[in-house]
C-alpha positions as CSV (number, residue, x, y, z in Angstrom):
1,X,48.6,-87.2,92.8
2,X,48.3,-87.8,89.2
3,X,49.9,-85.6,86.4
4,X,47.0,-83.4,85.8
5,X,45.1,-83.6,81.8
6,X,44.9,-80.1,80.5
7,X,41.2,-79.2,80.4
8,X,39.6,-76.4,78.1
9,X,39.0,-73.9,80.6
10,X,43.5,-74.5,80.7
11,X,42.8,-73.9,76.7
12,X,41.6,-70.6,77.5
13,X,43.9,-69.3,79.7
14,X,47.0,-70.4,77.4
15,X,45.4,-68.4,74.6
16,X,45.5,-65.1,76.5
17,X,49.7,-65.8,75.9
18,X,49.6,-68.3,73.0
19,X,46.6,-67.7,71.0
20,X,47.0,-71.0,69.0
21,X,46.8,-72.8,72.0
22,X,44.3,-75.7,72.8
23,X,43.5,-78.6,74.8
24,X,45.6,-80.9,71.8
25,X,48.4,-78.7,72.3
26,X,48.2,-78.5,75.8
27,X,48.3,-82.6,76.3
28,X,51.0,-82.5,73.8
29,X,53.2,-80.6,76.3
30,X,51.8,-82.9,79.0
31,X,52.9,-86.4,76.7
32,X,56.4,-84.7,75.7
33,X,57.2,-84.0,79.6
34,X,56.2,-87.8,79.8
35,X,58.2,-88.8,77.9
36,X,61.6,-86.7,77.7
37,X,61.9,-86.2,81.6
38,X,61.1,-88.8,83.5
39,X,63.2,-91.1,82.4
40,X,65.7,-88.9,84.3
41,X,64.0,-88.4,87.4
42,X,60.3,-88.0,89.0
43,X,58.3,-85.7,87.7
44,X,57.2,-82.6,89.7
45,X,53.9,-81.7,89.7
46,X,53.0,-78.1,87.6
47,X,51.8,-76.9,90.9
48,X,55.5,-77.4,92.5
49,X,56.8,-74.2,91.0
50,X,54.6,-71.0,89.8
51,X,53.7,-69.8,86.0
52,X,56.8,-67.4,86.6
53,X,59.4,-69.8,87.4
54,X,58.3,-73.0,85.1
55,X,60.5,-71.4,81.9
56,X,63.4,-71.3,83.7
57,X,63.3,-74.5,85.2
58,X,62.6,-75.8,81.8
59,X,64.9,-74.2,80.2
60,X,67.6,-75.5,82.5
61,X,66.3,-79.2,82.3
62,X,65.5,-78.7,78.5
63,X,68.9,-78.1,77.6
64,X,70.6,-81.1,79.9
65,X,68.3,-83.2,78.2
66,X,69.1,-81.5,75.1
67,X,65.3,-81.1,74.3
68,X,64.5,-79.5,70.7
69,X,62.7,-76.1,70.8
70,X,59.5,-77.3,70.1
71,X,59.5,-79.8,72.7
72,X,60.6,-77.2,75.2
73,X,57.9,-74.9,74.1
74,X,55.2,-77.7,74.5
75,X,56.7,-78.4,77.9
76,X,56.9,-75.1,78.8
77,X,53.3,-73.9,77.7
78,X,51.9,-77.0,78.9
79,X,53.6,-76.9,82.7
80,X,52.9,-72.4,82.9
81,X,49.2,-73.2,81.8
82,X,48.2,-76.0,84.7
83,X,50.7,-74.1,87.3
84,X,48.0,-70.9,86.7
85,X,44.9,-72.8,87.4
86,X,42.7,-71.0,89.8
87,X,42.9,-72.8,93.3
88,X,39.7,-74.9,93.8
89,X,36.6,-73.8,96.0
């Protein structure tokens, strides 16, 4: 399964948390975990841990990889947001 694109009903959801949040943002995150981890290893999918447990997880990685605060807070807003989608019908 493919890294999921953030989609704008994922938009509206991160704004109920972050309310400058959008789809731009959102796929930022999604290029900046890309890119920073997994050149270290394979990349989970969001669903593979739940909102709740995606900032520490970050956090840990984030600061092995010595990631910037912005990046971890793209990373972070970008994996809590798809995590949180609604299961499908």
């Amino acid at each position: 399964m493919a890294l999921p694109h953030p989609t704008p009903a994922d938009a509206d959801r991160a704004r109920l948390s972050w309310p400058s949040a959008d789809v731009a943002s959102l796929e930022a995150g999604r290029e900046t975990f890309v890119q920073r981890c997994a050149g270290c290893h394979a990349l989970p999918l969001p669903q593979q841990h739940t909102p709740a447990q995606w900032p520490a997880v970050v956090f840990l990685m984030g600061h092995r990889k010595k990631l910037g605060a912005v990046e971890l807070q793209a990373i972070e807003r970008y994996l809590v947001t798809v995590a949180g989608r609604p299961p499908e019908p």
